[in-house]
mmCIF entry with sequence, helices, sheets and N, C-alpha, C, O atoms, coordinates in Angstrom:
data_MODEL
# 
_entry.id   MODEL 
# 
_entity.id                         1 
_entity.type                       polymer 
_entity.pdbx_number_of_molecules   1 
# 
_entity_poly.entity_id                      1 
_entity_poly.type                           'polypeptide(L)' 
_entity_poly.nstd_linkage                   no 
_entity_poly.nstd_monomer                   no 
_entity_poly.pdbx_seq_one_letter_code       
;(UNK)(UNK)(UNK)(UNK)(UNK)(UNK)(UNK)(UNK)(UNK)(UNK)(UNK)(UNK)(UNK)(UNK)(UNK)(UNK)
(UNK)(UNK)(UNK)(UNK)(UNK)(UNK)(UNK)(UNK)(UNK)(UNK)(UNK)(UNK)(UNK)(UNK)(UNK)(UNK)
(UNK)(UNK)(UNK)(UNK)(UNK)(UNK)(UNK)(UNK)(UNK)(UNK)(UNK)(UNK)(UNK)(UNK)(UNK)(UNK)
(UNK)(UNK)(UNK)(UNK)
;
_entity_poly.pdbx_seq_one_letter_code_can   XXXXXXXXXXXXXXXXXXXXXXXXXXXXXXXXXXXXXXXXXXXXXXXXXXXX 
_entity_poly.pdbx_strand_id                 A 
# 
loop_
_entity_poly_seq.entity_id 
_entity_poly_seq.num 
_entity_poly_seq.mon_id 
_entity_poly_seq.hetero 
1 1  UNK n 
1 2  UNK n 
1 3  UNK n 
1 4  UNK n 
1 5  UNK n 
1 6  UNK n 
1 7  UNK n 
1 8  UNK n 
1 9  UNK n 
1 10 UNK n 
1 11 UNK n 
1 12 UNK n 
1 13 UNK n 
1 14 UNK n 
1 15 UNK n 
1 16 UNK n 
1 17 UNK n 
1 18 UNK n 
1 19 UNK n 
1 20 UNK n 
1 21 UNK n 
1 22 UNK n 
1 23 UNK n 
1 24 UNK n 
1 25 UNK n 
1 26 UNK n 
1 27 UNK n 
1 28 UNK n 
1 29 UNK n 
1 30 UNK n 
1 31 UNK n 
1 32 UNK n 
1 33 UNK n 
1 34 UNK n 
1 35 UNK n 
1 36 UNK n 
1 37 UNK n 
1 38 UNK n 
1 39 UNK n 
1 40 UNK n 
1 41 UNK n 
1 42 UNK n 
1 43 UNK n 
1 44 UNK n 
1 45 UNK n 
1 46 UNK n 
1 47 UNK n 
1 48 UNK n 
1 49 UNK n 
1 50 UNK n 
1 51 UNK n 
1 52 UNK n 
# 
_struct_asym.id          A 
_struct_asym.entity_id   1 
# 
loop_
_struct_conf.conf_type_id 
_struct_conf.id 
_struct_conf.pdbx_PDB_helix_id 
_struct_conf.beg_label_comp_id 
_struct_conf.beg_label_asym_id 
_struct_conf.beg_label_seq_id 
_struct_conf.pdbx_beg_PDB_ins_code 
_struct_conf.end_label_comp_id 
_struct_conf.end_label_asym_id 
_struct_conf.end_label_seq_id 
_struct_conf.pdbx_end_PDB_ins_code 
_struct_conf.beg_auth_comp_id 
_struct_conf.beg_auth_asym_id 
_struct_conf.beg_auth_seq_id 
_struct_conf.end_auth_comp_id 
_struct_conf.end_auth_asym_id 
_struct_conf.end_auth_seq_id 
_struct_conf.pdbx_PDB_helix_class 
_struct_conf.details 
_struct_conf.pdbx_PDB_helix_length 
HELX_P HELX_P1 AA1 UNK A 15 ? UNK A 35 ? UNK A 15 UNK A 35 1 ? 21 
HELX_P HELX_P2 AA2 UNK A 42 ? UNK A 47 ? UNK A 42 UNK A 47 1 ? 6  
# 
_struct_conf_type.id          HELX_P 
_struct_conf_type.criteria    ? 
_struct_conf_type.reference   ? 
# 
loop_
_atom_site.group_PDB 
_atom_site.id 
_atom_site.type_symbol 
_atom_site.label_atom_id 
_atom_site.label_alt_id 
_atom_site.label_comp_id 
_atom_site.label_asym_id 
_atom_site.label_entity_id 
_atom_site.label_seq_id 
_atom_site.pdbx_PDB_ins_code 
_atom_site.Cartn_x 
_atom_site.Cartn_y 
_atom_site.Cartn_z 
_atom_site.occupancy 
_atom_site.B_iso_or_equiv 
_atom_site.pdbx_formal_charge 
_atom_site.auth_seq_id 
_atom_site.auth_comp_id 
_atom_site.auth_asym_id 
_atom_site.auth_atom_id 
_atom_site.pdbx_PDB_model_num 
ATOM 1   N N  . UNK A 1 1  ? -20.812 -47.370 27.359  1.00 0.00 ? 1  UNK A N  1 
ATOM 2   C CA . UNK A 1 1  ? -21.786 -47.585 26.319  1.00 0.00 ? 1  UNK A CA 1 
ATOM 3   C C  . UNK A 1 1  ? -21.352 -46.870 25.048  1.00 0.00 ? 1  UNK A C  1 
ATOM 4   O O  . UNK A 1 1  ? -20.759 -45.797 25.168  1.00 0.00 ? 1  UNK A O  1 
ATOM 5   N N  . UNK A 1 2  ? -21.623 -47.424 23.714  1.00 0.00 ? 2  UNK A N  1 
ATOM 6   C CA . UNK A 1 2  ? -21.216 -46.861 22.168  1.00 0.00 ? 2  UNK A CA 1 
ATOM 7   C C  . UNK A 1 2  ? -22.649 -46.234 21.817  1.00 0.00 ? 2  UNK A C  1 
ATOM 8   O O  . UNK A 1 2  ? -23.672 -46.542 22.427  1.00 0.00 ? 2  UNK A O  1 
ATOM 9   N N  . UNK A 1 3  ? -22.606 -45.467 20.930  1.00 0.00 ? 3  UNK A N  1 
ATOM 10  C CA . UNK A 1 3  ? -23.295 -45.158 20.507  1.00 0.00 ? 3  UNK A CA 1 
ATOM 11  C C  . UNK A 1 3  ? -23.691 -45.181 19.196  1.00 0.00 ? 3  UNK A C  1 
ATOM 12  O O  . UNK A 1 3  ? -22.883 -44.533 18.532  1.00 0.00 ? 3  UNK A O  1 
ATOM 13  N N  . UNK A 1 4  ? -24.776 -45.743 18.370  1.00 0.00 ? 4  UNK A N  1 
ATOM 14  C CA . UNK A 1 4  ? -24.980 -45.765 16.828  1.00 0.00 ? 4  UNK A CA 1 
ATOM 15  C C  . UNK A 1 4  ? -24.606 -44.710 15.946  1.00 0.00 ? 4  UNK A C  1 
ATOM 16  O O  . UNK A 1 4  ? -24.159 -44.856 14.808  1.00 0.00 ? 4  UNK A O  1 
ATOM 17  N N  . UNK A 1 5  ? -24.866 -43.398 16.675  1.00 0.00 ? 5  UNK A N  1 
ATOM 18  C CA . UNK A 1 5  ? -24.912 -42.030 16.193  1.00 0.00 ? 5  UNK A CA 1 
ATOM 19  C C  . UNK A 1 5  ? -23.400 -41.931 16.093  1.00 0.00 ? 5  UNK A C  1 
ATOM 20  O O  . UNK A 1 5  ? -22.657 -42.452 16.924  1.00 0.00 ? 5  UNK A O  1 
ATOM 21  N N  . UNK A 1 6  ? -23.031 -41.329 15.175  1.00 0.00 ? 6  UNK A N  1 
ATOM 22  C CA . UNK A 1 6  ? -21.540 -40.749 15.423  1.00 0.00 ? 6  UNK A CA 1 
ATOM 23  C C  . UNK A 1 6  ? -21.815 -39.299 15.284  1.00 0.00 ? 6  UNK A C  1 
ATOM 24  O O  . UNK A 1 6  ? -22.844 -38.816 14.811  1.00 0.00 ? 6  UNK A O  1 
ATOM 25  N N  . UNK A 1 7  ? -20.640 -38.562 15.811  1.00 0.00 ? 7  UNK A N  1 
ATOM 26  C CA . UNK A 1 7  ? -20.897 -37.211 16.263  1.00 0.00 ? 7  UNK A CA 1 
ATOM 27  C C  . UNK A 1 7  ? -20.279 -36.608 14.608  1.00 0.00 ? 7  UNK A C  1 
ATOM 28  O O  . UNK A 1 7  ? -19.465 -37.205 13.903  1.00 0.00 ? 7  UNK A O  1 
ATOM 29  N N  . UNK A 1 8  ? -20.924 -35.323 14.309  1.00 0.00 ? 8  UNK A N  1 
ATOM 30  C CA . UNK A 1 8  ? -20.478 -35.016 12.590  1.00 0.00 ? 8  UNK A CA 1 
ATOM 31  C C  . UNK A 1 8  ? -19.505 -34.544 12.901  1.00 0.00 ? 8  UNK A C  1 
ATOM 32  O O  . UNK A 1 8  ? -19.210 -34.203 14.047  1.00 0.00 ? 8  UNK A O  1 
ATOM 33  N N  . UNK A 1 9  ? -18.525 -34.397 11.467  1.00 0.00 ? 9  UNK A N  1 
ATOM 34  C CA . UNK A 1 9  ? -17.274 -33.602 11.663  1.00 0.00 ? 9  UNK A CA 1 
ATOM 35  C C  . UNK A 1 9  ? -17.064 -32.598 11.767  1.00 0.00 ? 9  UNK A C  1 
ATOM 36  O O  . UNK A 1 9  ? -17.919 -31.882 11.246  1.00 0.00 ? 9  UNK A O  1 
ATOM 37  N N  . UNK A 1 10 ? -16.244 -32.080 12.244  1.00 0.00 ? 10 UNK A N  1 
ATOM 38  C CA . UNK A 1 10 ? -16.465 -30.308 12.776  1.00 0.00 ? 10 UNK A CA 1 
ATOM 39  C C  . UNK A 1 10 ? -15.191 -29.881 11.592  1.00 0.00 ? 10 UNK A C  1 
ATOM 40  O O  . UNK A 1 10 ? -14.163 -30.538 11.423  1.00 0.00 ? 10 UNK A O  1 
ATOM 41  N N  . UNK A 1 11 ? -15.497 -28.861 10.996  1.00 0.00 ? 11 UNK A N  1 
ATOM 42  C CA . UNK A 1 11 ? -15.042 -28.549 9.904   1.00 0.00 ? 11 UNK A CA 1 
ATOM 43  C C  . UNK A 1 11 ? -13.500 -27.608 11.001  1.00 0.00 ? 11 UNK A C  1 
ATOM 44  O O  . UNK A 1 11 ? -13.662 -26.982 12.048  1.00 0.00 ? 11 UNK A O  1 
ATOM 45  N N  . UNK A 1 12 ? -12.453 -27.794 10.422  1.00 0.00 ? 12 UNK A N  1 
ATOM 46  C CA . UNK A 1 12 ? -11.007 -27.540 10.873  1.00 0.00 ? 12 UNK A CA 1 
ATOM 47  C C  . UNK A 1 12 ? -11.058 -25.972 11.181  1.00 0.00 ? 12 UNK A C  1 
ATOM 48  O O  . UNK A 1 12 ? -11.625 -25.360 10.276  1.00 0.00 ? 12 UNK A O  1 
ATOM 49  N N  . UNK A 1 13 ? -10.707 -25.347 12.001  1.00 0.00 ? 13 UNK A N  1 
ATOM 50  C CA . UNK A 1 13 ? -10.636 -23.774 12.410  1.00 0.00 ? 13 UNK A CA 1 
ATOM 51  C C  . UNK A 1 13 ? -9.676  -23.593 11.049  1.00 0.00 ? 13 UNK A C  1 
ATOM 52  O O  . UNK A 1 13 ? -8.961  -24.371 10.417  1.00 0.00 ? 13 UNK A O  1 
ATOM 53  N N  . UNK A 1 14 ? -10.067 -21.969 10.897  1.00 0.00 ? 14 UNK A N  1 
ATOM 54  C CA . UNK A 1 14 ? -8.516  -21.651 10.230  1.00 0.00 ? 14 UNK A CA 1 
ATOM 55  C C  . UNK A 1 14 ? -8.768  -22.209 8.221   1.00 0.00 ? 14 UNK A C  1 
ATOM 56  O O  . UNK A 1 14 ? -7.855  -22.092 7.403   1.00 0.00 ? 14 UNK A O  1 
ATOM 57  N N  . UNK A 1 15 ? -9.710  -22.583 7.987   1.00 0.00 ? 15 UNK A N  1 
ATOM 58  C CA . UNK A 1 15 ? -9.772  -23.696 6.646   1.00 0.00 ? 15 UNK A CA 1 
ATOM 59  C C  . UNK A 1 15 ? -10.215 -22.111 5.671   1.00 0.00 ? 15 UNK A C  1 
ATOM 60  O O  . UNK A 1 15 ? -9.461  -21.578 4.857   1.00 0.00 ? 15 UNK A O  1 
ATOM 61  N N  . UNK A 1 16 ? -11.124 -21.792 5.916   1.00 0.00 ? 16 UNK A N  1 
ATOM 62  C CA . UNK A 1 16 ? -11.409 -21.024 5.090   1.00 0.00 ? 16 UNK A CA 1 
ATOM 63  C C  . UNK A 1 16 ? -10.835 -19.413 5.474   1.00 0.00 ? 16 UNK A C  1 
ATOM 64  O O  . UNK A 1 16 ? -11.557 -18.513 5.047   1.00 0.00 ? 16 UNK A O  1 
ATOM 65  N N  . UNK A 1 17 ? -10.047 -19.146 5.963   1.00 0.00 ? 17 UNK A N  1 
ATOM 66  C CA . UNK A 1 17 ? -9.269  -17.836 6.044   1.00 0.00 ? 17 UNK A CA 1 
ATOM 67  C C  . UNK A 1 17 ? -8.022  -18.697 5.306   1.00 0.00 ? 17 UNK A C  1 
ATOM 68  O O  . UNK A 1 17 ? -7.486  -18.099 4.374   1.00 0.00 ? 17 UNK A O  1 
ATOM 69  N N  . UNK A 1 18 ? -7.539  -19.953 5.606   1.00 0.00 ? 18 UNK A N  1 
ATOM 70  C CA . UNK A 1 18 ? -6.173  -19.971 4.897   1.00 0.00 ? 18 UNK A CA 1 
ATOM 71  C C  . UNK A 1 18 ? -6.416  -19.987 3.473   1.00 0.00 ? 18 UNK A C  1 
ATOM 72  O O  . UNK A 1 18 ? -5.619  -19.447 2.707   1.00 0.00 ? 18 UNK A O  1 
ATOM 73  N N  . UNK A 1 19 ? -7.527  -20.605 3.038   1.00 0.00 ? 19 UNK A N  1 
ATOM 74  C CA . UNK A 1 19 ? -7.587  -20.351 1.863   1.00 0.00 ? 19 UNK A CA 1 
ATOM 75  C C  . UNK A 1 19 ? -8.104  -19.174 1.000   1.00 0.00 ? 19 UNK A C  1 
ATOM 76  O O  . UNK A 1 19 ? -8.109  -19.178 -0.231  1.00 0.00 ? 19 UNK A O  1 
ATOM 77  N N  . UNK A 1 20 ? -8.554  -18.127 1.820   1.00 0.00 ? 20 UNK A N  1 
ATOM 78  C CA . UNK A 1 20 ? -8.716  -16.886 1.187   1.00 0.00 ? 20 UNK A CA 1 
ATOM 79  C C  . UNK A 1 20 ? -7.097  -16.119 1.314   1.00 0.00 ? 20 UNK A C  1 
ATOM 80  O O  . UNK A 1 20 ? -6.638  -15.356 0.463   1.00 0.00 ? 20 UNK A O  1 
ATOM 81  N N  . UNK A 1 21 ? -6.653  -16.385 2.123   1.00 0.00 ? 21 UNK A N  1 
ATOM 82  C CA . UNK A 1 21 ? -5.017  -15.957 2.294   1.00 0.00 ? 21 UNK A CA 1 
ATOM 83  C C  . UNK A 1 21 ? -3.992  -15.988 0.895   1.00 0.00 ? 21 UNK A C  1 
ATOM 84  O O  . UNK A 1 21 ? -3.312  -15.166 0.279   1.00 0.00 ? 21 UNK A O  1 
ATOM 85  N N  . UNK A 1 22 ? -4.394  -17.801 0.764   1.00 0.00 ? 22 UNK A N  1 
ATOM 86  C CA . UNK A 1 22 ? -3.703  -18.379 -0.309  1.00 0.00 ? 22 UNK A CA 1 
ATOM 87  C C  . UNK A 1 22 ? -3.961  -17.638 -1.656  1.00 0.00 ? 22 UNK A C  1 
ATOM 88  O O  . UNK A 1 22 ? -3.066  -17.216 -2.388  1.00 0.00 ? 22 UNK A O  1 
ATOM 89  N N  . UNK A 1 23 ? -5.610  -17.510 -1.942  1.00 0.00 ? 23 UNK A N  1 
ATOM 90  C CA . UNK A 1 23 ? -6.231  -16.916 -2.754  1.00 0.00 ? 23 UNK A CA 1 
ATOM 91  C C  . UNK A 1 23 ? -5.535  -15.313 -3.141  1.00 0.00 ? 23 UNK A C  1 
ATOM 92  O O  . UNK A 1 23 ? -5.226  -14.968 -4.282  1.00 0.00 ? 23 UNK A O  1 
ATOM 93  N N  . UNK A 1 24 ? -5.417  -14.634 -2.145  1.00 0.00 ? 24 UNK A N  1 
ATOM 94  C CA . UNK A 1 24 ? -5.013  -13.413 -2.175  1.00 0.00 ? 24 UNK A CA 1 
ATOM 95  C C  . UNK A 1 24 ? -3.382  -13.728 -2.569  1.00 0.00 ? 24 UNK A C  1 
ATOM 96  O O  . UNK A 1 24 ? -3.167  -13.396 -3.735  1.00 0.00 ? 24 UNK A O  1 
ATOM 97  N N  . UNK A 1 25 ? -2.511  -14.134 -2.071  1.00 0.00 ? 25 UNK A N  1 
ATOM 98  C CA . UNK A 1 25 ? -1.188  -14.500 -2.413  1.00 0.00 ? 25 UNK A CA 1 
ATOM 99  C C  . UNK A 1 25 ? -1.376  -14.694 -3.839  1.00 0.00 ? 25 UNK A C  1 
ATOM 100 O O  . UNK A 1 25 ? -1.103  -13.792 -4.631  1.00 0.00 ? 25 UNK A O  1 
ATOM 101 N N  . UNK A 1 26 ? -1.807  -15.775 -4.196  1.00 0.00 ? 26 UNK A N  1 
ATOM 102 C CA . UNK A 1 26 ? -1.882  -16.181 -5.357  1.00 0.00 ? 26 UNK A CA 1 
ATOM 103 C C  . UNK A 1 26 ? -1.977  -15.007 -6.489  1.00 0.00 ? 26 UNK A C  1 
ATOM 104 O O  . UNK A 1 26 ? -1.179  -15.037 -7.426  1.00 0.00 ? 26 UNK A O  1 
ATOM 105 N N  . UNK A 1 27 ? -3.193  -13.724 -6.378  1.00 0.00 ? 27 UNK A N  1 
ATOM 106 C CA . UNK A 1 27 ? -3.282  -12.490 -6.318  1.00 0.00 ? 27 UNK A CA 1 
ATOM 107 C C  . UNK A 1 27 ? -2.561  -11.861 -6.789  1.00 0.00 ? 27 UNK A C  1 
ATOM 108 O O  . UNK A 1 27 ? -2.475  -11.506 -7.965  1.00 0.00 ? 27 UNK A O  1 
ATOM 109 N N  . UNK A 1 28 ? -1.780  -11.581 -5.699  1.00 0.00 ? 28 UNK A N  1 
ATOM 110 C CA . UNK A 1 28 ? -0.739  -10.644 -5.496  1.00 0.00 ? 28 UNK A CA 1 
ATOM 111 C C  . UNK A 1 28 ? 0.714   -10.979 -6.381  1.00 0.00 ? 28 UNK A C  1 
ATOM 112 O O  . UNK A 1 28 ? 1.386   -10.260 -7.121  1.00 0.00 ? 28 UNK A O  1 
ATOM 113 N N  . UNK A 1 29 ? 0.844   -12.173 -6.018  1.00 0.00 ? 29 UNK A N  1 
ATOM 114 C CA . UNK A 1 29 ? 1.922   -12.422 -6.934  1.00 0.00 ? 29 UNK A CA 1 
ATOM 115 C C  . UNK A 1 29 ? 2.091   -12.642 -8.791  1.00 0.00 ? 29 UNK A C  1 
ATOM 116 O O  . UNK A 1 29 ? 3.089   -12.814 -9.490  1.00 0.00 ? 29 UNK A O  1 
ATOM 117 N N  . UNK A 1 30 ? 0.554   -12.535 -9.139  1.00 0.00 ? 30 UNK A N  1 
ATOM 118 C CA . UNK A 1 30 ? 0.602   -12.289 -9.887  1.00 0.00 ? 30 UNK A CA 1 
ATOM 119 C C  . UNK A 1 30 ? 0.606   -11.104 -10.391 1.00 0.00 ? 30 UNK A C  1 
ATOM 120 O O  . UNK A 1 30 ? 1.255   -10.940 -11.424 1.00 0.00 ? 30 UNK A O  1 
ATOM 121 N N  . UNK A 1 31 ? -0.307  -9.666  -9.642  1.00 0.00 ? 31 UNK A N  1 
ATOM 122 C CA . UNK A 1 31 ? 0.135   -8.496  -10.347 1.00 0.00 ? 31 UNK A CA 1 
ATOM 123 C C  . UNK A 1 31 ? 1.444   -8.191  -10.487 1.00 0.00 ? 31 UNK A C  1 
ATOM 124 O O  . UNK A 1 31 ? 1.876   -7.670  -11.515 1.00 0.00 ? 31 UNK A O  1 
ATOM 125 N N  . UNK A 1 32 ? 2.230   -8.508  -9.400  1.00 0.00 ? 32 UNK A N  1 
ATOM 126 C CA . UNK A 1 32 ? 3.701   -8.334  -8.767  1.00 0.00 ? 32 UNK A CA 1 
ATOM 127 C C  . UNK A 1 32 ? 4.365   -8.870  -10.671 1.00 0.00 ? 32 UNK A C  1 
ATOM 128 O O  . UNK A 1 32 ? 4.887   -8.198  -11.561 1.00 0.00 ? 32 UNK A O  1 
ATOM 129 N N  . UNK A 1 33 ? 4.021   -10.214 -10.588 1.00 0.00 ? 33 UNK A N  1 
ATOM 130 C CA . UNK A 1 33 ? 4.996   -10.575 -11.827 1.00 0.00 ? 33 UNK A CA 1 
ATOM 131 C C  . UNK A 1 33 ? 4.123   -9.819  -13.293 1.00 0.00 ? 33 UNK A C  1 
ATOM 132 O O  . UNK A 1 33 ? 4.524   -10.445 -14.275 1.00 0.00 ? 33 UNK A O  1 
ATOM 133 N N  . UNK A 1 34 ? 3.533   -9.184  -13.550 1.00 0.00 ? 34 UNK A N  1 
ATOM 134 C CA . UNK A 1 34 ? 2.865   -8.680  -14.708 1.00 0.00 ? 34 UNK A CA 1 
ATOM 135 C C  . UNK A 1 34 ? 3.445   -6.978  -14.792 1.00 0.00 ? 34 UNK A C  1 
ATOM 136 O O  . UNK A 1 34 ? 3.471   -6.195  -15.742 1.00 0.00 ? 34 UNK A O  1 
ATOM 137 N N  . UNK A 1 35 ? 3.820   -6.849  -13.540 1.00 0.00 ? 35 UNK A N  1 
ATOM 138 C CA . UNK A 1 35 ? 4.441   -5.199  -13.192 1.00 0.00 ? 35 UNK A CA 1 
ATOM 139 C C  . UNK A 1 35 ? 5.873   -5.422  -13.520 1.00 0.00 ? 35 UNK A C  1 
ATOM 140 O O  . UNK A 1 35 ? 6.602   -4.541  -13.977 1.00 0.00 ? 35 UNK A O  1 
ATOM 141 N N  . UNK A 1 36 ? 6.259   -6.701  -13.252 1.00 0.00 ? 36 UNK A N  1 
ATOM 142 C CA . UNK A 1 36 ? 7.500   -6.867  -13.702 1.00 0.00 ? 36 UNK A CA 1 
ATOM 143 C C  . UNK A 1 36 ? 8.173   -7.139  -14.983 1.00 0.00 ? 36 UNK A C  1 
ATOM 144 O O  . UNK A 1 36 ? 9.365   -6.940  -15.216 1.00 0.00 ? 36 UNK A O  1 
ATOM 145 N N  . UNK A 1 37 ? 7.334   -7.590  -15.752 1.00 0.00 ? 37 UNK A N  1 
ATOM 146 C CA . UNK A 1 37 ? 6.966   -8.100  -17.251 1.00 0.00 ? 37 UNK A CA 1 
ATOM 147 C C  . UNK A 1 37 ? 6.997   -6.776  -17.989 1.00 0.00 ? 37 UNK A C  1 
ATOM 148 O O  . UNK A 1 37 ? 7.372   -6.574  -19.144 1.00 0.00 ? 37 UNK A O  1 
ATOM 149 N N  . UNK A 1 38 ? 6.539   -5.930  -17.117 1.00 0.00 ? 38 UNK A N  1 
ATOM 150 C CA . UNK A 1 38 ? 6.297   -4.415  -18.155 1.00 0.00 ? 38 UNK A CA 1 
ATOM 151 C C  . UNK A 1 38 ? 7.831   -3.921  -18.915 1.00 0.00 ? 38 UNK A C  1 
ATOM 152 O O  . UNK A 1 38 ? 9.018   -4.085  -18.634 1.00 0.00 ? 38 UNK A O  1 
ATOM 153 N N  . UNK A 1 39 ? 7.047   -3.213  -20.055 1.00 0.00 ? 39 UNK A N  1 
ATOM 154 C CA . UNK A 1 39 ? 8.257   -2.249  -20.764 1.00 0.00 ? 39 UNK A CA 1 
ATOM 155 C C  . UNK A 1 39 ? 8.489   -0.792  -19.799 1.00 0.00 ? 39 UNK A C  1 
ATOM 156 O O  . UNK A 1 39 ? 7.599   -0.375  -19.057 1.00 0.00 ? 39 UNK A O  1 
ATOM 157 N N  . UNK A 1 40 ? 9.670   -0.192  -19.932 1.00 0.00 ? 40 UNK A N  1 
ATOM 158 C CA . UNK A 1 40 ? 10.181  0.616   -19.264 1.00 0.00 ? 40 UNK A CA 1 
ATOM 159 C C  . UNK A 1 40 ? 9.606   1.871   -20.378 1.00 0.00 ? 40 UNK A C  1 
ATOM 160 O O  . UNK A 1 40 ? 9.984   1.668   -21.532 1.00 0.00 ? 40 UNK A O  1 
ATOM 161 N N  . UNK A 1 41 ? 8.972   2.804   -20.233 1.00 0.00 ? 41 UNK A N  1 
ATOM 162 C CA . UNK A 1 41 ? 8.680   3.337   -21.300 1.00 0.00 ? 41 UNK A CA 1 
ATOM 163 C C  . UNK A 1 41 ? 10.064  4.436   -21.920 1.00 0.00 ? 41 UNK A C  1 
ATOM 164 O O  . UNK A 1 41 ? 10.760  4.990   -21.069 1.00 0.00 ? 41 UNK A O  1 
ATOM 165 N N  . UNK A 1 42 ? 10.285  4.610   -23.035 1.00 0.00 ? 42 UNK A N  1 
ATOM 166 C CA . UNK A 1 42 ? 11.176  5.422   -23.592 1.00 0.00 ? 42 UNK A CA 1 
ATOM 167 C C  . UNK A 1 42 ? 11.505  6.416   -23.080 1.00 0.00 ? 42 UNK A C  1 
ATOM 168 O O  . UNK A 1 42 ? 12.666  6.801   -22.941 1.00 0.00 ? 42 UNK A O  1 
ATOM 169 N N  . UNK A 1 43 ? 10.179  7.149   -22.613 1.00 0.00 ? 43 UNK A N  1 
ATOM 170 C CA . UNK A 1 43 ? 10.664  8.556   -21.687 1.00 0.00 ? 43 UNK A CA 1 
ATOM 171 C C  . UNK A 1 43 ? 11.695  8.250   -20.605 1.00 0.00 ? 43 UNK A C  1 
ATOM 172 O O  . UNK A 1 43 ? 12.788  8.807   -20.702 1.00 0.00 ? 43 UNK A O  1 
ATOM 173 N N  . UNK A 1 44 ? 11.495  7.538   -19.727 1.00 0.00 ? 44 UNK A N  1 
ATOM 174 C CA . UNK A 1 44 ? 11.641  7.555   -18.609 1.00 0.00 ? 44 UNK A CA 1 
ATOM 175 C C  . UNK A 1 44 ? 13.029  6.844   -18.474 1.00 0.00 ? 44 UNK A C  1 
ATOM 176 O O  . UNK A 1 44 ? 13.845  6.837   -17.552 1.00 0.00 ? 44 UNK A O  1 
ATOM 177 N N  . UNK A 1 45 ? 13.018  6.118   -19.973 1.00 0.00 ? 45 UNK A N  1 
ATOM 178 C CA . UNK A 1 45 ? 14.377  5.511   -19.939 1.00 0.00 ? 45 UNK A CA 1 
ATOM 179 C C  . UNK A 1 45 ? 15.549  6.731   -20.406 1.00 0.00 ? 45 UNK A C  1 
ATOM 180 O O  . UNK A 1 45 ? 16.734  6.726   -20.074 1.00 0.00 ? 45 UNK A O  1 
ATOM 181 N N  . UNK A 1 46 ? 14.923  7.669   -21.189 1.00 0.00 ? 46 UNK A N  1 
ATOM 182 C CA . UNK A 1 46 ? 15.854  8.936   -21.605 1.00 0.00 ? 46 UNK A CA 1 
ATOM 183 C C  . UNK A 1 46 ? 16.070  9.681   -20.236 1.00 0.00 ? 46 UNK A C  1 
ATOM 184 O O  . UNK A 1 46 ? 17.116  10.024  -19.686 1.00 0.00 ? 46 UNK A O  1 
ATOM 185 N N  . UNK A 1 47 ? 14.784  9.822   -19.864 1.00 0.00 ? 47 UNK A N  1 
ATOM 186 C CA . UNK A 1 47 ? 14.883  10.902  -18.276 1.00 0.00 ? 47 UNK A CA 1 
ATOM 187 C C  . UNK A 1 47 ? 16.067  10.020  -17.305 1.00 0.00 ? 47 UNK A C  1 
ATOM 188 O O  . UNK A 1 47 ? 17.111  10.629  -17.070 1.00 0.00 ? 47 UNK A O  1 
ATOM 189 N N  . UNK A 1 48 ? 15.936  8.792   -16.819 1.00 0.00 ? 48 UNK A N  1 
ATOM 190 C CA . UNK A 1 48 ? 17.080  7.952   -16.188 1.00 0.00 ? 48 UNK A CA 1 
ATOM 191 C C  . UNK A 1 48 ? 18.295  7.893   -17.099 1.00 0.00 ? 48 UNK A C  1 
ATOM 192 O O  . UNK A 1 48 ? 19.251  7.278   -16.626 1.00 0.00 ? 48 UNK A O  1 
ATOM 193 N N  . UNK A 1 49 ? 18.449  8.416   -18.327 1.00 0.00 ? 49 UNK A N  1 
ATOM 194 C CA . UNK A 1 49 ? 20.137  8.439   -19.136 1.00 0.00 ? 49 UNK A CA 1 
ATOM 195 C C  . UNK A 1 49 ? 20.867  9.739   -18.572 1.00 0.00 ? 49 UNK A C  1 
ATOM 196 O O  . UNK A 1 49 ? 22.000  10.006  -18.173 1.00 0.00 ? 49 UNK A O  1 
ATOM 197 N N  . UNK A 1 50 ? 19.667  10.410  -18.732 1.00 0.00 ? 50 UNK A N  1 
ATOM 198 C CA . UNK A 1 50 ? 20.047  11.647  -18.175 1.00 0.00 ? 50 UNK A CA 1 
ATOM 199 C C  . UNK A 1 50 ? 20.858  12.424  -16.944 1.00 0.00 ? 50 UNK A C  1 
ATOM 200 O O  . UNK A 1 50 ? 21.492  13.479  -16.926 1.00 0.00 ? 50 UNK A O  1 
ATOM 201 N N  . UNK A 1 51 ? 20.506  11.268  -15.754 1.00 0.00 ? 51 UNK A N  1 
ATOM 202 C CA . UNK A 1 51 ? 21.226  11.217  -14.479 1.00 0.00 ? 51 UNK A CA 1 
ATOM 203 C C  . UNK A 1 51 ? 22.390  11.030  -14.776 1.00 0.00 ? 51 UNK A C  1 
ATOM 204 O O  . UNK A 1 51 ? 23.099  11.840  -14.180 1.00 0.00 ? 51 UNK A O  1 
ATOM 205 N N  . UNK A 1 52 ? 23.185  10.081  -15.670 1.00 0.00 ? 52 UNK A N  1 
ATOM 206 C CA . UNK A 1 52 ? 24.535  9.616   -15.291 1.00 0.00 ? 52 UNK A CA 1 
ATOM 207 C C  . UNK A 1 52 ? 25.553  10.642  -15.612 1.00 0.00 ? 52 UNK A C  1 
ATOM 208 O O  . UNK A 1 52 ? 26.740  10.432  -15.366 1.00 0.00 ? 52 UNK A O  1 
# 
């Protein structure tokens, strides 16, 4: 026997942690590239001349 009713969709395991994951990546890689973007400040570039 069929039934009229169809059964609802069951929302996918895993959907909303991957996308808080993604979210956070997304995140992260941006402070990552904005830390990288930075100026080296003068001091620190004299204090590192200093080593060689």
């Amino acid at each position: 026997m069929t039934s009229d009713k169809e059964a609802p969709e069951k929302p996918k395991k895993g959907t909303a942690a991957h996308s808080k994951n993604r979210d956070m990546g997304s995140a992260l890689r941006s402070v990552y590239q904005k830390t990288v973007e930075e100026t080296v400040p003068d001091d620190l570039l004299s204090l590192l001349g200093k080593l060689d």
